[in-house]
C-alpha positions as CSV (number, residue, x, y, z in Angstrom):
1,X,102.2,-47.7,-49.5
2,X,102.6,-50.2,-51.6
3,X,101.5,-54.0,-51.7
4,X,104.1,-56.2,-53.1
5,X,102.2,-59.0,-54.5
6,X,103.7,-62.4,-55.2
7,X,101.1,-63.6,-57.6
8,X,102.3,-62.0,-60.6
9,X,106.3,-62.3,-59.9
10,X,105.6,-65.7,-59.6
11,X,103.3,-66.1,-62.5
12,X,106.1,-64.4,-64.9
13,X,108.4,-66.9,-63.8
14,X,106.2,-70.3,-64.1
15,X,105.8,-68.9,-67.9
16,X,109.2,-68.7,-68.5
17,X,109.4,-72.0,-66.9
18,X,107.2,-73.7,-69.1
19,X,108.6,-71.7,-72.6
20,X,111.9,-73.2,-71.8
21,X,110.4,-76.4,-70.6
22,X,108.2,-77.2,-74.1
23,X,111.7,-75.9,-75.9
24,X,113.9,-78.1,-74.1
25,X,111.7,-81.3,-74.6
26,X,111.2,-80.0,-78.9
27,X,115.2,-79.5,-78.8
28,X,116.2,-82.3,-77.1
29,X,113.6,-85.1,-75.8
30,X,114.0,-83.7,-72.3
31,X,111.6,-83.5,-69.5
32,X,112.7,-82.0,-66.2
33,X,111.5,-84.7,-63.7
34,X,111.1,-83.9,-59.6
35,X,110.5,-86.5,-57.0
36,X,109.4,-85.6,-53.9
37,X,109.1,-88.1,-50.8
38,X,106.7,-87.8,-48.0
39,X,107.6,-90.0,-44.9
40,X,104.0,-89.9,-42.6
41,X,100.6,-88.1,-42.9
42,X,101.3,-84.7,-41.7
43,X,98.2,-82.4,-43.4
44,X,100.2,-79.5,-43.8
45,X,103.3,-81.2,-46.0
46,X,100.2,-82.7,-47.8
47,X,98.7,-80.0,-48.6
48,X,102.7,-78.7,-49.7
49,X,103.2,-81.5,-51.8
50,X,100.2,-82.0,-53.6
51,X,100.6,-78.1,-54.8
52,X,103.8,-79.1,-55.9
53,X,102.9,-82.3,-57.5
54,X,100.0,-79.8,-59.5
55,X,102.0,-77.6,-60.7
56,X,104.1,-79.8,-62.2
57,X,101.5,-81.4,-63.9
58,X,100.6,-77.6,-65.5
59,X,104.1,-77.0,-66.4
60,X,104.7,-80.6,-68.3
61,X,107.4,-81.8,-65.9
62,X,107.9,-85.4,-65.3
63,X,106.5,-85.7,-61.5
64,X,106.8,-88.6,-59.1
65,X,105.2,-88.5,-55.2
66,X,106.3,-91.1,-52.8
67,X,104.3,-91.5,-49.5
68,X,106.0,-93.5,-47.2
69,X,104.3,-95.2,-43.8
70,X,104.9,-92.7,-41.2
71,X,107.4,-95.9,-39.0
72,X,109.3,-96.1,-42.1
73,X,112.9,-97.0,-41.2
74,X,115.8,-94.4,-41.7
75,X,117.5,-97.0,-44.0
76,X,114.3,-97.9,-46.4
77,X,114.4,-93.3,-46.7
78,X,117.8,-93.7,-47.5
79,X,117.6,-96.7,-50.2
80,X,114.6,-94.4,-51.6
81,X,117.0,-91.3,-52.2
82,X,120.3,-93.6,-53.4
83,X,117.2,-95.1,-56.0
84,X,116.6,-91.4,-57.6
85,X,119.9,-90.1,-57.2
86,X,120.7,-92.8,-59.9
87,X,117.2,-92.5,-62.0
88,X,117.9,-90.3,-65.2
89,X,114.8,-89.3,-65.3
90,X,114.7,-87.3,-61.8
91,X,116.5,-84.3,-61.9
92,X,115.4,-82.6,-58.5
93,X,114.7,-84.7,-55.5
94,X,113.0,-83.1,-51.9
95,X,112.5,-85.0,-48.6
96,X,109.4,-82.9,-47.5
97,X,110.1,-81.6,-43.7
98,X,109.4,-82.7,-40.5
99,X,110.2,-86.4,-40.8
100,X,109.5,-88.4,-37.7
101,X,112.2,-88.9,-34.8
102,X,113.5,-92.2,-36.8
103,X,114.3,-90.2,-39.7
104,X,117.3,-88.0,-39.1
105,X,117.1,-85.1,-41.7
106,X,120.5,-84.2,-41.8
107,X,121.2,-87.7,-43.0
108,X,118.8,-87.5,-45.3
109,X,119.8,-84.1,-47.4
110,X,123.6,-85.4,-47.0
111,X,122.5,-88.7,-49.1
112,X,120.6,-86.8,-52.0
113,X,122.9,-85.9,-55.3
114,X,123.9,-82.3,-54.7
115,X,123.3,-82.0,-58.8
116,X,119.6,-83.2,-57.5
117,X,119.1,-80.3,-54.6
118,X,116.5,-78.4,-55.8
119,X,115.7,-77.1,-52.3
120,X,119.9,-76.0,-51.4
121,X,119.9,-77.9,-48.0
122,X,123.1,-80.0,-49.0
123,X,126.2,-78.6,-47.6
124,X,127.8,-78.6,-50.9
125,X,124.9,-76.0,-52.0
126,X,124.8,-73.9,-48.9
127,X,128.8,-73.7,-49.0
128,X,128.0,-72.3,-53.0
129,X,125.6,-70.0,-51.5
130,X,128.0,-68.5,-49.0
131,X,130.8,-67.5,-51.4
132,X,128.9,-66.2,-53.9
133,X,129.3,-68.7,-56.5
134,X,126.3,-68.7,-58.8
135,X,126.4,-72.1,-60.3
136,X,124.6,-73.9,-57.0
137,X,121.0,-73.7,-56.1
138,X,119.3,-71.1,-54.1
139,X,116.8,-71.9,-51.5
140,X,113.5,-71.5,-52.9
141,X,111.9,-69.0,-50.3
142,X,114.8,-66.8,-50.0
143,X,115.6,-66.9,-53.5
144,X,111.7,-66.0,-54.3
145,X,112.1,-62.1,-52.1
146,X,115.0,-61.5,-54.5
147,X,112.7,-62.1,-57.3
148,X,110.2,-59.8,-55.6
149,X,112.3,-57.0,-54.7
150,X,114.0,-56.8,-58.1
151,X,110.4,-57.1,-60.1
152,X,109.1,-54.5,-58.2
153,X,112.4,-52.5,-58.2
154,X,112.9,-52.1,-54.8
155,X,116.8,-50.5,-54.1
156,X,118.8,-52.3,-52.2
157,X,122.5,-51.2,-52.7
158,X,123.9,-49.6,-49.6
159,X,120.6,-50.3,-47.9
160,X,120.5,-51.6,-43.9
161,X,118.9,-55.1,-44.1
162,X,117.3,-56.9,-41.0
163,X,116.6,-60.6,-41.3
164,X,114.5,-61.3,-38.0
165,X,115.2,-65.4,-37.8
166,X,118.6,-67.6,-38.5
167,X,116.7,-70.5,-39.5
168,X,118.5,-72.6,-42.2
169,X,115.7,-72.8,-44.2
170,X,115.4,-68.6,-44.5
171,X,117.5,-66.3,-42.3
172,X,120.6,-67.3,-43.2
173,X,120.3,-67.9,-47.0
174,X,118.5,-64.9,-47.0
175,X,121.3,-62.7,-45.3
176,X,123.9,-64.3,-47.7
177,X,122.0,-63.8,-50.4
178,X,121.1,-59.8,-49.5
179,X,125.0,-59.6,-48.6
180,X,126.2,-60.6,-52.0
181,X,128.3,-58.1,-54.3
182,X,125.5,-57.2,-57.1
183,X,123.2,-54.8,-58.9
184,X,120.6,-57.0,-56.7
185,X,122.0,-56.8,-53.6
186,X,124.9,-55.1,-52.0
187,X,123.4,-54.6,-48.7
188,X,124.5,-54.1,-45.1
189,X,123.3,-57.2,-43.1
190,X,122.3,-57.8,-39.5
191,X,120.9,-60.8,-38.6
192,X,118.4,-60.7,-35.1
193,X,116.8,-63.4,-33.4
194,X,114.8,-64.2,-30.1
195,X,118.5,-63.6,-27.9
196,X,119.4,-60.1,-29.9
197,X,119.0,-57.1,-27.3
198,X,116.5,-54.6,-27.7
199,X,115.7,-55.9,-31.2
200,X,112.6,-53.3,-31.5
201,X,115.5,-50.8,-31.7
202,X,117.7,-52.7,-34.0
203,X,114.4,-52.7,-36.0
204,X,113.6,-48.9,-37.0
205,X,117.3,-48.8,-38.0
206,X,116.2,-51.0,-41.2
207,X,115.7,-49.8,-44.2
208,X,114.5,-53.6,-45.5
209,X,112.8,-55.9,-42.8
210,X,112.5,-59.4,-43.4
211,X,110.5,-60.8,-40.7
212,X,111.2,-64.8,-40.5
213,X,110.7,-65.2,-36.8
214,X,107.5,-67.6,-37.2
215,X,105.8,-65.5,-34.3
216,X,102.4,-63.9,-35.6
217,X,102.6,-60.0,-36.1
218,X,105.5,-59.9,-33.9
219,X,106.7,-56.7,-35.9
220,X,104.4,-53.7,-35.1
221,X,104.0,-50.8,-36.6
222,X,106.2,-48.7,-34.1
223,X,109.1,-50.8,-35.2
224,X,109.1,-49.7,-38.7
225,X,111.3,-46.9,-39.9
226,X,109.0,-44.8,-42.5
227,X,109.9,-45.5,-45.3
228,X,110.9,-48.9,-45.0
229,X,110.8,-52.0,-47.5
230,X,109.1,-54.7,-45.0
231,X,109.0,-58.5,-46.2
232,X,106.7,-60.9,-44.2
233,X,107.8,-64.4,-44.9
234,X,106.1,-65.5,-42.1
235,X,102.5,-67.3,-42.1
236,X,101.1,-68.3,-38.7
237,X,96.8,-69.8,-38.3
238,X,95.4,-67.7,-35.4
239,X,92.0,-68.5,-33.8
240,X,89.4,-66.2,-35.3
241,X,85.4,-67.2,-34.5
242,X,84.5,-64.1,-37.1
243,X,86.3,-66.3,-40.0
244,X,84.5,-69.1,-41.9
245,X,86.7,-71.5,-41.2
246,X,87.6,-70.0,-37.2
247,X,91.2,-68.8,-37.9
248,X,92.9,-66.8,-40.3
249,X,95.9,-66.1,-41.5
250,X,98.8,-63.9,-40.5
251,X,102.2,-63.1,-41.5
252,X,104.8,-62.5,-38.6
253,X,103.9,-58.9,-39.3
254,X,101.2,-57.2,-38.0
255,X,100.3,-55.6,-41.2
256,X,97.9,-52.6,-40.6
257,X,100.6,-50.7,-38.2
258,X,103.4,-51.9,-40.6
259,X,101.4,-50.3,-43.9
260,X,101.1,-46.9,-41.6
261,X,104.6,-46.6,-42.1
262,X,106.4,-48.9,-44.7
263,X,107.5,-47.9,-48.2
264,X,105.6,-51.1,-49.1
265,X,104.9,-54.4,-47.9
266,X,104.0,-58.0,-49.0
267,X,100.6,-59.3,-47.7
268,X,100.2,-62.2,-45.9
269,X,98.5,-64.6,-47.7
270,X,99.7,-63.4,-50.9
271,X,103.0,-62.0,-50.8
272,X,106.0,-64.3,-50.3
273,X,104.0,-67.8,-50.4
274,X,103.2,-68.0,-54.2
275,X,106.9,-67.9,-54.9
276,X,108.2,-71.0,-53.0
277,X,107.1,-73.5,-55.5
278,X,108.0,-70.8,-58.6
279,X,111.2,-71.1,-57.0
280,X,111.0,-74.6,-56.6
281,X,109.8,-75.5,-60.3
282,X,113.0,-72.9,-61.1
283,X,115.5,-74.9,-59.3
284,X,114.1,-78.2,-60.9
285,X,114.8,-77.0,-64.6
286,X,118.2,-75.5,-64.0
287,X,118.9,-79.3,-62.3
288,X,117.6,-80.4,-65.5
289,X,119.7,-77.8,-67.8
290,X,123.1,-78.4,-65.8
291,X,123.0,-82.2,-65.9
292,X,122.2,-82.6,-69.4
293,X,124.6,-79.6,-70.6
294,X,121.8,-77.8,-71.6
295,X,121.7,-73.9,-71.6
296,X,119.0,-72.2,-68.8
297,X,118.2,-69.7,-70.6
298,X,116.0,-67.4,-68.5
299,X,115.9,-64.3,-66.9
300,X,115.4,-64.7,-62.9
């Protein structure tokens, strides 16, 4: 069995990142620029957004944080997003998730620059996404498996494919991104979710699970065919009095039953999670590239 770690996909990426980023700003003057807006004092999109704003720092991008007073005013969000749509110097712009009940999301992705999309929530983007048309972004978590399974060479032509979640954020990208025609893809799709009938059945017929059902170790090991690829995008905090800090992490997984059957498997932590912000700092160069007319460049 096999661990498929994130930590060094992700790692080859950031360098090519950055080689291309110090290039760029040599060749040109450029600096890939990301804003990212916080609206209220949720821990866990802190915690999110600081690692972002870091690793921005590391990879010499131009990197802007605004924290907004959690009864912030749709409108005030809104004149925020119109203000960095139009600032040259942004090139990628996020609205961290949740916002609170004044703040209507969807009204918020509409308003940002589809050019400026870096996390592929703008209908313009997703509709790119669905036919296959390469020049759009790719949400970052979905778009950060395909980096695993093609670093670690995983086959996935002709495969059976369950996505176990039809979130916006991952199940669906994911199953239109596993769908597509491609040396990288080329799979037969099902999508399942908490309404599909005997889903523990639908399950074993996989010969790649990607569990993104945000219930912890919801997959056991008698639902894995042997053999099987199994992807664990979820992470869940259960109570744990043995841990240091009283919980621990899971995946939506459970892991040790999975690993008696699977192929291989990525851990949770350390599997999918290190990718999201790879993915993310990705996006935010190709923004960069594409609205300054400037070739990407890298191998992804």
């Amino acid at each position: 069995m096999q661990d498929l770690l994130g930590k060094p996909v992700a790692s080859a990426i950031l360098d090519q990142v950055q080689t291309r980023v110090e290039r760029l700003r040599a060749e040109t003057g450029l600096t890939p620029g990301l804003a990212v807006v916080l609206v209220g004092d949720d821990p866990a999109s802190r915690v999110y957004v600081g690692a972002k704003t870091k690793m921005c720092a590391k990879l010499g991008f131009h990197s802007v944080q605004h924290n907004l007073p959690i009864d912030t005013p749709q409108d005030e969000v809104l004149a925020l997003v119109r203000q960095l749509n139009d600032d040259p110097a942004i090139h990628g712009i996020l609205v961290q998730s949740p916002t609170p009940p004044q703040v209507d999301e969807r009204t918020v992705i509409d308003t940002i620059d589809p050019d400026k999309d870096v996390d592929c929530f703008h209908p313009r983007n997703v509709g790119k996404l669905l036919i296959g048309d390469t020049d759009g972004f790719v949400p970052c978590t979905p778009y950060g498996v395909m980096a695993i399974l093609r670093h670690y060479g995983i086959e996935t032509r002709g495969k059976h494919a369950v996505v176990l979640g039809r979130s916006n954020i991952v199940g669906k990208p994911m199953a239109a991104l596993l769908v597509r025609r491609g040396d990288r893809a080329d799979c037969t799709v099902t999508i399942a979710h908490s309404r599909t009938r005997d889903l523990p059945a639908l399950v074993r017929q996989a010969d790649i699970i990607v569990a993104a059902i945000g219930r912890p170790e919801f997959v056991t090991g008698d639902m894995i065919k042997p053999g099987a690829v199994v992807i664990d995008v979820g992470i869940n905090r259960i109570d744990d009095p043995s841990a240091k800090k009283g919980y621990r992490l899971v995946g939506d997984v459970d892991y040790a039953g999975a690993a008696a059957h699977a192929a291989a498997i990525t851990p949770v932590p350390g599997g999918v999670g290190p990718m999201t912000i790879a993915m993310l700092m990705y996006n935010t160069l190709m923004a960069c590239c594409h609205l300054h007319h400037q070739p990407l460049d890298l191998d992804i």
